[in-house]
C-alpha positions as CSV (number, residue, x, y, z in Angstrom):
1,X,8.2,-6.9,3.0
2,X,4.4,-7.1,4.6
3,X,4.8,-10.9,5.1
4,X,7.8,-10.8,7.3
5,X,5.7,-8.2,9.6
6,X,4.3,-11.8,10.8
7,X,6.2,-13.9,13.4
8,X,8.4,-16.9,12.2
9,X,6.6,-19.7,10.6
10,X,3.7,-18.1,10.5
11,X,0.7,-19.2,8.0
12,X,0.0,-15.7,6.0
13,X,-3.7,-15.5,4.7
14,X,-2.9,-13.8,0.9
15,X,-6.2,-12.1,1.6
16,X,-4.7,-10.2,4.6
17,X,-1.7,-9.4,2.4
18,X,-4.8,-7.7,0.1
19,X,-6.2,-5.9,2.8
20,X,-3.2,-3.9,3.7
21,X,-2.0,-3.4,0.1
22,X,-5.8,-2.1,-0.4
23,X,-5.7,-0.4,3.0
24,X,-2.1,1.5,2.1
25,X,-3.0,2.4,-1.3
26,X,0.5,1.0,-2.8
27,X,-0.9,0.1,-6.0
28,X,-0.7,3.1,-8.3
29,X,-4.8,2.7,-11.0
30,X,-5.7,0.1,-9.1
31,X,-9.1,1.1,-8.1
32,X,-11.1,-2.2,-6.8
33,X,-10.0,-5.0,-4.0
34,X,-10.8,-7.9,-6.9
35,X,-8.0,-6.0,-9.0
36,X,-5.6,-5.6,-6.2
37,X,-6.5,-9.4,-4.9
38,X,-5.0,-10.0,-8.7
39,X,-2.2,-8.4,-8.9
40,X,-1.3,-10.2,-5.2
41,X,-1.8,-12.9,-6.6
42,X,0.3,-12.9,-9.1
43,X,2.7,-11.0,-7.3
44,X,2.7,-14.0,-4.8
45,X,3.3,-16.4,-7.5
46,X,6.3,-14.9,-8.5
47,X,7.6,-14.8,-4.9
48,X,7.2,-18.6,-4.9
49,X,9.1,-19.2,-8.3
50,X,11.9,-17.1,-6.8
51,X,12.0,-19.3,-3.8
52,X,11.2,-16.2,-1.8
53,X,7.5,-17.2,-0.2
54,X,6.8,-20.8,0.4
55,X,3.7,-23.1,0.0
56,X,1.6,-23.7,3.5
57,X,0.3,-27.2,4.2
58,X,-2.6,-24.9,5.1
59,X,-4.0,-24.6,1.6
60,X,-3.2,-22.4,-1.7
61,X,-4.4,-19.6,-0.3
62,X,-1.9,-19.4,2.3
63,X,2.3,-18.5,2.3
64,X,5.2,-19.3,4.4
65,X,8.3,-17.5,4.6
66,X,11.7,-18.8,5.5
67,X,13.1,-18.0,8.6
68,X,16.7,-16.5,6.8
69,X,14.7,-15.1,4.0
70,X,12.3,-13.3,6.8
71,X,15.5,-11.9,8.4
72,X,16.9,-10.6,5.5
73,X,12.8,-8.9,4.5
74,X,13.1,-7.4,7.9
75,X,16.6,-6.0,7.5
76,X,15.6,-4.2,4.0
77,X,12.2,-3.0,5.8
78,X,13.8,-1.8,8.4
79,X,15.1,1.2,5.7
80,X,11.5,1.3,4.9
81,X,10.3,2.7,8.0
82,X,9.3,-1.0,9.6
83,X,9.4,-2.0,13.0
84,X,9.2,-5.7,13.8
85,X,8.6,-7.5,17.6
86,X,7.6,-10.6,17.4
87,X,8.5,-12.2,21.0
88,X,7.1,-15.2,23.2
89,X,7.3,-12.0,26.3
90,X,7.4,-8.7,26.2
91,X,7.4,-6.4,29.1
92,X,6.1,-3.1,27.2
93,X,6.1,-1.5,23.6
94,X,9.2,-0.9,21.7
95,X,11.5,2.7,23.2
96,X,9.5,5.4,21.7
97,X,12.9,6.7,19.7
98,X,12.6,3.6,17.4
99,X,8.9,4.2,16.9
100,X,8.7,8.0,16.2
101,X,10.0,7.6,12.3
102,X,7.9,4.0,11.7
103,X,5.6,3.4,8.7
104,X,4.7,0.0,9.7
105,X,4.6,-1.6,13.2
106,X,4.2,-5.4,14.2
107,X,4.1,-6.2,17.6
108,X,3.5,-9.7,19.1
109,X,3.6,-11.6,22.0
110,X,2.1,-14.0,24.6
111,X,2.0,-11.7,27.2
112,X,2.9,-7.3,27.8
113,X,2.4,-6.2,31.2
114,X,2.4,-2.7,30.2
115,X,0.5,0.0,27.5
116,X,1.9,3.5,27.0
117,X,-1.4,5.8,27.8
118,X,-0.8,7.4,24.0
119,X,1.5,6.9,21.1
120,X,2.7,9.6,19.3
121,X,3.7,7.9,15.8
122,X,2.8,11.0,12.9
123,X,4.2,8.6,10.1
124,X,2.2,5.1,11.0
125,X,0.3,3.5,8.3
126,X,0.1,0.1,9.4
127,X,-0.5,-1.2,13.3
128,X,-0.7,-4.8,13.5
129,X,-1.0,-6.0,17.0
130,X,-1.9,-9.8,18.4
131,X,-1.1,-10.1,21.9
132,X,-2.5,-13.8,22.9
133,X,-3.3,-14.0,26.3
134,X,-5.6,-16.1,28.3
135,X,-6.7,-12.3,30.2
136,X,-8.6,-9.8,28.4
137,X,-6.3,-7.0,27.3
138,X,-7.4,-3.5,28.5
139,X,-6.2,-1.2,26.0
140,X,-5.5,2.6,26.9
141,X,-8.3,5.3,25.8
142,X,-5.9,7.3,24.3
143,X,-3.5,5.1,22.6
144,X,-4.5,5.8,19.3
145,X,-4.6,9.4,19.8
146,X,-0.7,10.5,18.3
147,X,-1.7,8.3,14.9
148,X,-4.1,10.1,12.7
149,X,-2.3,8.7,9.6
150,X,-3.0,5.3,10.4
151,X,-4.6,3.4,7.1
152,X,-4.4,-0.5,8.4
153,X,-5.4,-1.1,11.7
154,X,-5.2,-5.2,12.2
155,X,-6.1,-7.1,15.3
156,X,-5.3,-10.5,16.0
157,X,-6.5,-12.8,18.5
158,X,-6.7,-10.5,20.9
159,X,-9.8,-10.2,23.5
160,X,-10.8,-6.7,25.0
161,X,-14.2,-5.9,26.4
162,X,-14.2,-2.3,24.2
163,X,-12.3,-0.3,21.4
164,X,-10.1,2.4,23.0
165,X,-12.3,5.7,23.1
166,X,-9.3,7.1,20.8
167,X,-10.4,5.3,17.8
168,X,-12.5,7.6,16.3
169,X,-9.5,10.1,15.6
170,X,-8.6,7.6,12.7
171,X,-10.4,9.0,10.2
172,X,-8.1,8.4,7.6
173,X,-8.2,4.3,8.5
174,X,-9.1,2.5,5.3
175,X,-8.7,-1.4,6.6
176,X,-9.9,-2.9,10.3
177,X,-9.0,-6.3,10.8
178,X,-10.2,-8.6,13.9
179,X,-9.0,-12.0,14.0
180,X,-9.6,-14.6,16.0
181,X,-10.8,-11.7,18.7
182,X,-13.5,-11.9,21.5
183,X,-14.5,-8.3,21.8
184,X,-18.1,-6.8,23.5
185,X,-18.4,-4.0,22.4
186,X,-17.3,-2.7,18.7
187,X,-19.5,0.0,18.3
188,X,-16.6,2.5,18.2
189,X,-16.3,1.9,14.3
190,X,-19.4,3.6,13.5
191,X,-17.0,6.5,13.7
192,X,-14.4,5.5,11.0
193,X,-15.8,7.7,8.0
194,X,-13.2,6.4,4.8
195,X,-13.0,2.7,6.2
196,X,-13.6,0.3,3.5
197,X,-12.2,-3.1,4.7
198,X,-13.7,-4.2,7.5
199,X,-13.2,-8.1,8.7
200,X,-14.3,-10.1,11.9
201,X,-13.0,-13.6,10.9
202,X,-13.1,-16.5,13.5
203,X,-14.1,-13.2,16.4
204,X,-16.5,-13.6,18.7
């Protein structure tokens, strides 16, 4: 269910599949990242015997997931308390109805016009934004103010000249992920008392 939170045909980094299982907490005495990046694994290679994760031309570390197989992940996760967008354009976030109950959001796109100024979303665990865009991406001060639950926070390539002043009320965010991101000024994280997981890969 985590890897269809990634557009179609997308090439999923296991390790970012760690990071959120890590960040979430959904392995019952597992109490280390090297254990949990075993039991992924393994997890993983089971997936693949059932035909239900694919090998990436991109290298063993690295799944696919068919498109139909994808569709039917998103269905069932749906029930799960997921949200999927994963769209070439997008004018603005998802009605705030379909949001309110969500566990997990994925949002992506080439290009949203528009931010809501603060998201209320009590239930959120998992945000994963990327927003590719050739402009910088000016995000609201207080857009993560309505999420204190949030536990995965993952960025991806995305360029903004500052974390939203908001950030600090995630205190209970356990993985922060940049990738691929240009960003000036990350000094906002200094904040995040119980984060554990924190990755800049290919950021600038």
């Amino acid at each position: 269910l985590l890897c269809c939170l990634f557009p179609e045909d997308y090439d999923i980094p296991i390790e970012y599949l760690v990071r959120y299982v890590v960040g979430q907490r959904l392995f019952a005495k597992i109490d280390t990242v090297a254990e949990a990046r075993n039991r992924v694994h393994a997890m993983v290679k089971n997936l693949k015997r059932s035909f239900l994760l694919l090998d990436s031309d991109e290298g063993e570390q690295i799944v696919k997931m068919h498109d139909v197989v994808r569709d039917v992940a998103i269905s069932i996760a749906e029930n799960e308390g997921f949200l999927v967008r994963c769209k070439e354009k997008m004018e603005e976030w998802p009605e705030k109805d379909s949001c309110e109950r969500s566990t997990a959001i994925s949002l992506a796109s080439q290009e949203l016009k528009r931010h809501p100024d603060v998201l209320d979303y009590p239930k959120l665990e998992l945000l994963q934004l990327a927003f590719n865009s050739d402009t910088s991406q000016t995000l609201p001060p207080n857009l993560f103010k309505g999420m204190k639950g949030l536990k995965v926070l993952s960025l991806l390539g995305m360029s903004f000249p500052s974390l939203p002043q908001s950030i600090n009320v995630l205190q209970n965010l356990r993985t922060l992920q940049f990738c691929g991101c240009e960003i000036t000024d990350a000094s906002a994280i200094g904040e995040l008392r119980k984060l554990e997981i924190l990755s800049f890969l290919n950021s600038k």
